[in-house]
VOLUM-579186 format. One record per atom (N, C-alpha, C, O): residue number from 1; atom name; residue in three letters; y, x, z; chain. Coordinates in steps of 0.02 Angstrom, whole numbers, plus 50000, padded with zeros to 5 digits. Each point is the difference from the previous one (the first is absolute). Example, Ala and Ser with C-alpha at 12.3 -4.5 7.8 and 13.67 -1.06 7.14 Angstrom:
% VOLUM-579186
nr atom rest yy xx zz kette
1 N ALA 49716 50660 50390 A
1 CA ALA 50059 49955 50000 A
1 C ALA 50060 50045 50000 A
1 O ALA 49999 50052 50033 A
2 N SER 50054 49930 49931 A
2 CA SER 50059 50042 50003 A
2 C SER 50055 49961 50037 A
2 O SER 50055 50025 50008 A
% end
This chain:
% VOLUM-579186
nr atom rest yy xx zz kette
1 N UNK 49942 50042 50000 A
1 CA UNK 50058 49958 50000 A
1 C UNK 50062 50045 50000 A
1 O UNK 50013 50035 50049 A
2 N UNK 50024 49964 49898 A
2 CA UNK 50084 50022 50008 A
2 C UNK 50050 49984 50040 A
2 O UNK 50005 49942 50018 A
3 N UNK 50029 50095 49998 A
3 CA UNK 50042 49958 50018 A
3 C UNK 50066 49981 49968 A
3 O UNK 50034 50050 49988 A
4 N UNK 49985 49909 49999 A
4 CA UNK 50080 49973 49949 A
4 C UNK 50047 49995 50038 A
4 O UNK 50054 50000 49970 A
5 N UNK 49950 49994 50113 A
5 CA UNK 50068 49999 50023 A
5 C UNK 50007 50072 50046 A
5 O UNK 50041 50001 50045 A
6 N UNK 49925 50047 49943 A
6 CA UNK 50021 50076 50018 A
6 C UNK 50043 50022 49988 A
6 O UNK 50016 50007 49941 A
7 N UNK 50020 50014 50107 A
7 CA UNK 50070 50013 50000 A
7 C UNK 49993 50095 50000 A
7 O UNK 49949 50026 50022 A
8 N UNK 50111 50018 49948 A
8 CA UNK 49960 50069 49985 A
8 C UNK 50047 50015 50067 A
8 O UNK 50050 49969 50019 A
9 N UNK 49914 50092 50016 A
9 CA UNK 50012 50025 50053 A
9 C UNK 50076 50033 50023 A
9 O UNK 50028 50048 49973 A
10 N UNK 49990 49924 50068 A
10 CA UNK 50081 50015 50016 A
10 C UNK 50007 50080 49984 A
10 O UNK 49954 50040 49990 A
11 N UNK 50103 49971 50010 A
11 CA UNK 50023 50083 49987 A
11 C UNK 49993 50031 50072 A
11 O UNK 49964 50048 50017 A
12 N UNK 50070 49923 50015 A
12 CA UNK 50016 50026 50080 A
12 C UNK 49890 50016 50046 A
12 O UNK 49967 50044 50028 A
13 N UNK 50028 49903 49953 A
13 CA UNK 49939 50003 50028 A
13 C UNK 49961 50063 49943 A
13 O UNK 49977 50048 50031 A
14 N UNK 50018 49954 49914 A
14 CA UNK 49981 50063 49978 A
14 C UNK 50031 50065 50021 A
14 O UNK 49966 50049 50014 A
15 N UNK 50109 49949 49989 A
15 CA UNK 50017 50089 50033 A
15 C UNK 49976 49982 50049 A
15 O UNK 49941 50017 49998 A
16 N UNK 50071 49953 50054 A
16 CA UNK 49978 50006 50052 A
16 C UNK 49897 50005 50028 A
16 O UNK 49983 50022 50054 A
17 N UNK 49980 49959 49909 A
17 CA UNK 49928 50026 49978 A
17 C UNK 50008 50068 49976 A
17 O UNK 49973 50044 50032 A
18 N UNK 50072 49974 49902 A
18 CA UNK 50002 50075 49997 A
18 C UNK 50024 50047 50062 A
18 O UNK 49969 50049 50020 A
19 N UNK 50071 49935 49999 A
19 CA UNK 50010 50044 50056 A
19 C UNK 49962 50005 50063 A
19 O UNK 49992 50054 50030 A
20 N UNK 49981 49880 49993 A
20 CA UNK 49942 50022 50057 A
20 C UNK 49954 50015 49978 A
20 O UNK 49961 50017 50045 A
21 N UNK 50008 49992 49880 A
21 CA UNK 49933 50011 49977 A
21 C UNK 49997 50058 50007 A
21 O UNK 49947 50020 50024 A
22 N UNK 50109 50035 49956 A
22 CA UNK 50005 50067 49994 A
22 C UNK 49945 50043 50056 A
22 O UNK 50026 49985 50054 A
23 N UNK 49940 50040 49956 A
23 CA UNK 49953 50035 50053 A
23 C UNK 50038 50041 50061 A
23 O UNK 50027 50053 49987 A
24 N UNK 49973 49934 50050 A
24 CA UNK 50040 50024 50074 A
24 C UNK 50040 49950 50010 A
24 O UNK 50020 50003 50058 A
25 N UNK 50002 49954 49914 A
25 CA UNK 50069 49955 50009 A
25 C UNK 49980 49955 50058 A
25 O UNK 50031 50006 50054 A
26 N UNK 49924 49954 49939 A
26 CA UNK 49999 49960 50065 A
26 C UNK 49980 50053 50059 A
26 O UNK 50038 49998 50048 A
27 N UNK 49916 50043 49954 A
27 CA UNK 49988 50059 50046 A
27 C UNK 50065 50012 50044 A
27 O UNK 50002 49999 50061 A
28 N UNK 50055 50014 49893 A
28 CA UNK 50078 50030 50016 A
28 C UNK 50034 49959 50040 A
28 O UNK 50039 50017 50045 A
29 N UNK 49942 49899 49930 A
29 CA UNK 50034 49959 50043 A
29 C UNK 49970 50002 50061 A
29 O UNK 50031 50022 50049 A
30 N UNK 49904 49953 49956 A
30 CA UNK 49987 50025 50077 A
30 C UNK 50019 50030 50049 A
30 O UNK 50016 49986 50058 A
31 N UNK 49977 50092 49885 A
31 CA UNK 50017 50030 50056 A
31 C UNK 50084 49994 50038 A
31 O UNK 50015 50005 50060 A
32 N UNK 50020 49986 49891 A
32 CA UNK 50081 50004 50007 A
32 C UNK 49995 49934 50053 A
32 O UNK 50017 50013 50058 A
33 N UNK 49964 49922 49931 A
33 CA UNK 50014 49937 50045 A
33 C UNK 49971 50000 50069 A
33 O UNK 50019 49961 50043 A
34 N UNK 49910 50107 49970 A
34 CA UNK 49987 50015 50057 A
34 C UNK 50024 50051 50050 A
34 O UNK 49995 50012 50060 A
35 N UNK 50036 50016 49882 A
35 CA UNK 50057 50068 50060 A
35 C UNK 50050 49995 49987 A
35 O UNK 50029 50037 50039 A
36 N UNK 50024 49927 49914 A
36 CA UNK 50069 49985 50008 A
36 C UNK 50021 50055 49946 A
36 O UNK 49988 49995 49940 A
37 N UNK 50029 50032 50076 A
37 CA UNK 50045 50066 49967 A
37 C UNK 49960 50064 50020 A
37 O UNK 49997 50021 50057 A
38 N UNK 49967 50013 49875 A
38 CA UNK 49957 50048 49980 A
38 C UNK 50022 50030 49951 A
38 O UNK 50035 49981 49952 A
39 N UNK 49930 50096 50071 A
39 CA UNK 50042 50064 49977 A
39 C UNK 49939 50011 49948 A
39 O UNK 49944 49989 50022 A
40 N UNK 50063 50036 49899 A
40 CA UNK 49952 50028 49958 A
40 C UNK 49923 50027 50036 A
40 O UNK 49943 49983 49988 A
41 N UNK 50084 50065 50060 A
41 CA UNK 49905 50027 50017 A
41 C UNK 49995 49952 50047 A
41 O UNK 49956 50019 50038 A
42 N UNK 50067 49927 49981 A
42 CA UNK 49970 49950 50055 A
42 C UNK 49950 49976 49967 A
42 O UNK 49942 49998 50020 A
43 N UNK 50094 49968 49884 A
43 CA UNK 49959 49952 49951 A
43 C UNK 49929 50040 50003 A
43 O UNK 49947 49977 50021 A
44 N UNK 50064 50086 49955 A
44 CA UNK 49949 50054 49983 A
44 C UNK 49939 49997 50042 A
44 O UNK 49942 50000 49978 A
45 N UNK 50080 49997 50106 A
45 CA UNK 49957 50009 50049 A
45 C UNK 49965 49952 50007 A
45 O UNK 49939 50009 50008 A
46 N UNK 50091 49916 49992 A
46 CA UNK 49973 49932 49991 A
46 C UNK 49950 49985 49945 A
46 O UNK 49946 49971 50006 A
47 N UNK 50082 50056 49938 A
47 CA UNK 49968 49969 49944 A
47 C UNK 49945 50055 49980 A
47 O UNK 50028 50037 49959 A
48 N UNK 49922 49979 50050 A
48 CA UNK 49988 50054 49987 A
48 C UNK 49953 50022 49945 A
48 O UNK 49945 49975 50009 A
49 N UNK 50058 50056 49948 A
49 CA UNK 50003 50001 49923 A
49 C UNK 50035 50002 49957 A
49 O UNK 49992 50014 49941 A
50 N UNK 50069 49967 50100 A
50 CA UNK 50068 49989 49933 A
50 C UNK 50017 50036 49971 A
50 O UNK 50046 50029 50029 A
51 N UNK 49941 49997 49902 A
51 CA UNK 50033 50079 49992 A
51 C UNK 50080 49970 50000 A
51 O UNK 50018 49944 49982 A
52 N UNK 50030 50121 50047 A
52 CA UNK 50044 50009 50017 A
52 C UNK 50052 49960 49913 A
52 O UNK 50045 49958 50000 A
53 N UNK 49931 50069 49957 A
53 CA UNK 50036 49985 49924 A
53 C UNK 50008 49908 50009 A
53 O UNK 50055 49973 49993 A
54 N UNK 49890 49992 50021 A
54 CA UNK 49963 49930 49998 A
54 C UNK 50059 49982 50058 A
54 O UNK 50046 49962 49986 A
55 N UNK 49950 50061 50061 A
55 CA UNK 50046 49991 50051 A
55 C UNK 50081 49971 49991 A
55 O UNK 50029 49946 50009 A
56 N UNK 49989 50116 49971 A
56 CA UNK 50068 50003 49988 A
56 C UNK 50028 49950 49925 A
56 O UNK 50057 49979 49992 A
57 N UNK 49879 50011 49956 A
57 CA UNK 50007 49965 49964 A
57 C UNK 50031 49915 49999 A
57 O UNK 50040 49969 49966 A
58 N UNK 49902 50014 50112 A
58 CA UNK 49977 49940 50001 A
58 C UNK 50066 50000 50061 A
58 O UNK 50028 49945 50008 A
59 N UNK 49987 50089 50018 A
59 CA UNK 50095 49989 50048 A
59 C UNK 50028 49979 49957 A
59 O UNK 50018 49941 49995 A
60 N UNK 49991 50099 49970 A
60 CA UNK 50067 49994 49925 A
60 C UNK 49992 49925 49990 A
60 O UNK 50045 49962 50017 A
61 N UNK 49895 50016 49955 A
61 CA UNK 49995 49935 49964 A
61 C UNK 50017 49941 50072 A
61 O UNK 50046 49959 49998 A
62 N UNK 49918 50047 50048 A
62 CA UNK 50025 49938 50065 A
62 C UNK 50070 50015 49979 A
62 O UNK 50027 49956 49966 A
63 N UNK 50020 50114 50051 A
63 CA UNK 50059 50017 50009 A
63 C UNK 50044 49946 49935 A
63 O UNK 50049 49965 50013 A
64 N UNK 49928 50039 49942 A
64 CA UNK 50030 49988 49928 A
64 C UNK 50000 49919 50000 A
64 O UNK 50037 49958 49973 A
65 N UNK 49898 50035 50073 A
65 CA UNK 49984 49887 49992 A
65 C UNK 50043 49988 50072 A
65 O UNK 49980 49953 50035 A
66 N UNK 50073 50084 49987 A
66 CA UNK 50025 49965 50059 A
66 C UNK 49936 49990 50066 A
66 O UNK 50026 49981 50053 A
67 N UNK 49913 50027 49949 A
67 CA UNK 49970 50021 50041 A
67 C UNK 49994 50052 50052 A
67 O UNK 49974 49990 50055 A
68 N UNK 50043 50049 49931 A
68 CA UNK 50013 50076 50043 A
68 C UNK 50072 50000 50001 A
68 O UNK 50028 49971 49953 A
69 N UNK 50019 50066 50108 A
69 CA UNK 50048 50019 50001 A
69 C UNK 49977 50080 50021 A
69 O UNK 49950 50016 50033 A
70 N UNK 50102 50031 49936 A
70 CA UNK 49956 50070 50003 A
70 C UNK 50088 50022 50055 A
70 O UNK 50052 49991 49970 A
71 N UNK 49952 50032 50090 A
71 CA UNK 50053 50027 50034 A
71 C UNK 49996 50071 50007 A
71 O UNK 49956 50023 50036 A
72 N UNK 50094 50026 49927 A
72 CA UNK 49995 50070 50031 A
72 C UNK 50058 50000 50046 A
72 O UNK 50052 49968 50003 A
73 N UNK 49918 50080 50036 A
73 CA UNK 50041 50025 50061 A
73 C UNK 50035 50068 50004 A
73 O UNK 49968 50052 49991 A
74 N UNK 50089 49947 50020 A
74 CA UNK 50038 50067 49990 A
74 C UNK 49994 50031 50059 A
74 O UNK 50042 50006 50045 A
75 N UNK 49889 50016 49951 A
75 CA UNK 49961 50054 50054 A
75 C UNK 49986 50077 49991 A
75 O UNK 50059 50014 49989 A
76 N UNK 49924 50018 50010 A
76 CA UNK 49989 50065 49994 A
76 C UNK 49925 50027 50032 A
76 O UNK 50001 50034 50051 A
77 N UNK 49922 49945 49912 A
77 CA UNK 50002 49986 49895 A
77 C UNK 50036 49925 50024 A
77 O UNK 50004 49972 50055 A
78 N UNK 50016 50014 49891 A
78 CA UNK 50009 49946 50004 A
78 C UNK 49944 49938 49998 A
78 O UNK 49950 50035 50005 A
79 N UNK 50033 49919 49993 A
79 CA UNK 49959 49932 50051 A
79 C UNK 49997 49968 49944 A
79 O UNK 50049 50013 49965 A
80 N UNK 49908 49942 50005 A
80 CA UNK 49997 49943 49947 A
80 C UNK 49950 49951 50051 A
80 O UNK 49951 50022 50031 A
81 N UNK 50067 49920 49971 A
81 CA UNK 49952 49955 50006 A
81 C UNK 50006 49922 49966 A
81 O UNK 50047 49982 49964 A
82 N UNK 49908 49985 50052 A
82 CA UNK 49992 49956 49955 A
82 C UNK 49986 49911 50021 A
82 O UNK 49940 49987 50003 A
83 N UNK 50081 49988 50003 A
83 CA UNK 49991 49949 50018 A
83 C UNK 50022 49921 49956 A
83 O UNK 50046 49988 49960 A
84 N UNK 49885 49956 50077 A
84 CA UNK 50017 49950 49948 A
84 C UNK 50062 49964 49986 A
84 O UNK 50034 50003 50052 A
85 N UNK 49986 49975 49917 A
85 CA UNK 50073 49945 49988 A
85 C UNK 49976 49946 50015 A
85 O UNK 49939 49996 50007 A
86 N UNK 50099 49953 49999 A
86 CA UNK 49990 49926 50010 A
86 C UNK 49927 49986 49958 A
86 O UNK 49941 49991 50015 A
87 N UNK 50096 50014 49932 A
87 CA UNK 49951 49981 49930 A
87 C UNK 49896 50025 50009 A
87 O UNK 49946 49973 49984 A
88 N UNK 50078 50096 50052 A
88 CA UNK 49924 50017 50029 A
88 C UNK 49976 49988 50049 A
88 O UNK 49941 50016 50008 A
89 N UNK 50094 49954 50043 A
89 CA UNK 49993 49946 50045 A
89 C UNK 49958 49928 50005 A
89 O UNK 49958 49974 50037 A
90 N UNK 50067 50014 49921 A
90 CA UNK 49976 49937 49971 A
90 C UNK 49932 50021 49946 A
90 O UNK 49965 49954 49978 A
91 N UNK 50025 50100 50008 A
91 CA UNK 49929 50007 49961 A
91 C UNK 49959 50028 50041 A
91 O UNK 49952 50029 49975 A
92 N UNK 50057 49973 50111 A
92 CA UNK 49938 50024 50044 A
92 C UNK 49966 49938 50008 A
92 O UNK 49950 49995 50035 A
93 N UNK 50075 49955 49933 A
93 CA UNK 49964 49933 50021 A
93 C UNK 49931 49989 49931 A
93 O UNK 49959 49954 49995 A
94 N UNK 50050 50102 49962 A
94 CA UNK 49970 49995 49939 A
94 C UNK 49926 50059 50018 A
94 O UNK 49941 49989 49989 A
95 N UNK 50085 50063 50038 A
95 CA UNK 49962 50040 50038 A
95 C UNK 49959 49974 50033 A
95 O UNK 49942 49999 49979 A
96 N UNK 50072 49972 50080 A
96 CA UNK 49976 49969 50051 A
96 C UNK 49957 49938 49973 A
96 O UNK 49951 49993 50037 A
97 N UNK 50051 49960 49912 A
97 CA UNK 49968 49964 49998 A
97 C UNK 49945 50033 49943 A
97 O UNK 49960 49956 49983 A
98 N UNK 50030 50104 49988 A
98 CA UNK 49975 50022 49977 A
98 C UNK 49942 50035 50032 A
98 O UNK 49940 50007 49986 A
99 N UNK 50096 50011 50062 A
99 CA UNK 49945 50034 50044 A
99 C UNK 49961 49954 50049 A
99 O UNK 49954 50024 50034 A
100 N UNK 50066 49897 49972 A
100 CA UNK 49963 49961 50017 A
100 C UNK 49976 49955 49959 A
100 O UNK 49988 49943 50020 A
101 N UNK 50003 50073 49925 A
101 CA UNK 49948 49982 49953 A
101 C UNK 49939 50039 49993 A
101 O UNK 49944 49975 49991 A
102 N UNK 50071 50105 50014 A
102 CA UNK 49977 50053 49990 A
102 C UNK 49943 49998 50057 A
102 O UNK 49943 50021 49990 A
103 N UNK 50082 49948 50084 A
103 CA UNK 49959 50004 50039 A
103 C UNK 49940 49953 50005 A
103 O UNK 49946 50008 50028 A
104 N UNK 50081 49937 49936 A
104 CA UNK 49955 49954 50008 A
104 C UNK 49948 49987 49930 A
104 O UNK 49965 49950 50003 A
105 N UNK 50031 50087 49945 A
105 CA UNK 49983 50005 49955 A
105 C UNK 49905 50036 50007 A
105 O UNK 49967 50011 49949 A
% end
């Protein structure tokens, strides 16, 4: 059976599938919505496997979707850390119900 009143898939809901699909991406949110504001080798230490390149890749991209806010600190080295925005706030609820699917599966 076809279907004739299929409607083709919103735009927003596709970037937004591309961007959590990416490999480490939901990993990243986790970790960021369970420690607040995390420094590069925090991700590293948490996530473990990440090569460092994959890492910094998959910042950039949260950073770029308004998901990540990236703060340096005029420290001496100086400090980068990273934390969610509103916007990634509201997608720990996407996490979270993921991982309680995950559990009950």
């Amino acid at each position: 059976m076809r279907c004739n009143q299929c409607r083709p898939l919103p735009e927003e809901v596709a970037r937004a599938a591309d961007l959590l699909g990416r490999r480490w991406a939901l990993a990243i949110l986790w970790a960021a919505a369970e420690a607040g504001a995390v420094r590069f080798n925090e991700f590293k230490q948490t996530l473990e496997g990440i090569p460092p390149r994959t890492l910094a890749a998959r910042l950039n991209d949260l950073e770029e979707a308004g998901v990540l806010e990236r703060r340096v600190f005029d420290t001496r080295p100086p400090r980068v850390e990273y934390r969610l925005t509103e916007t990634g706030r509201r997608l720990r609820y996407v996490v979270e119900a993921l991982s309680a699917f995950a559990a009950s599966a």
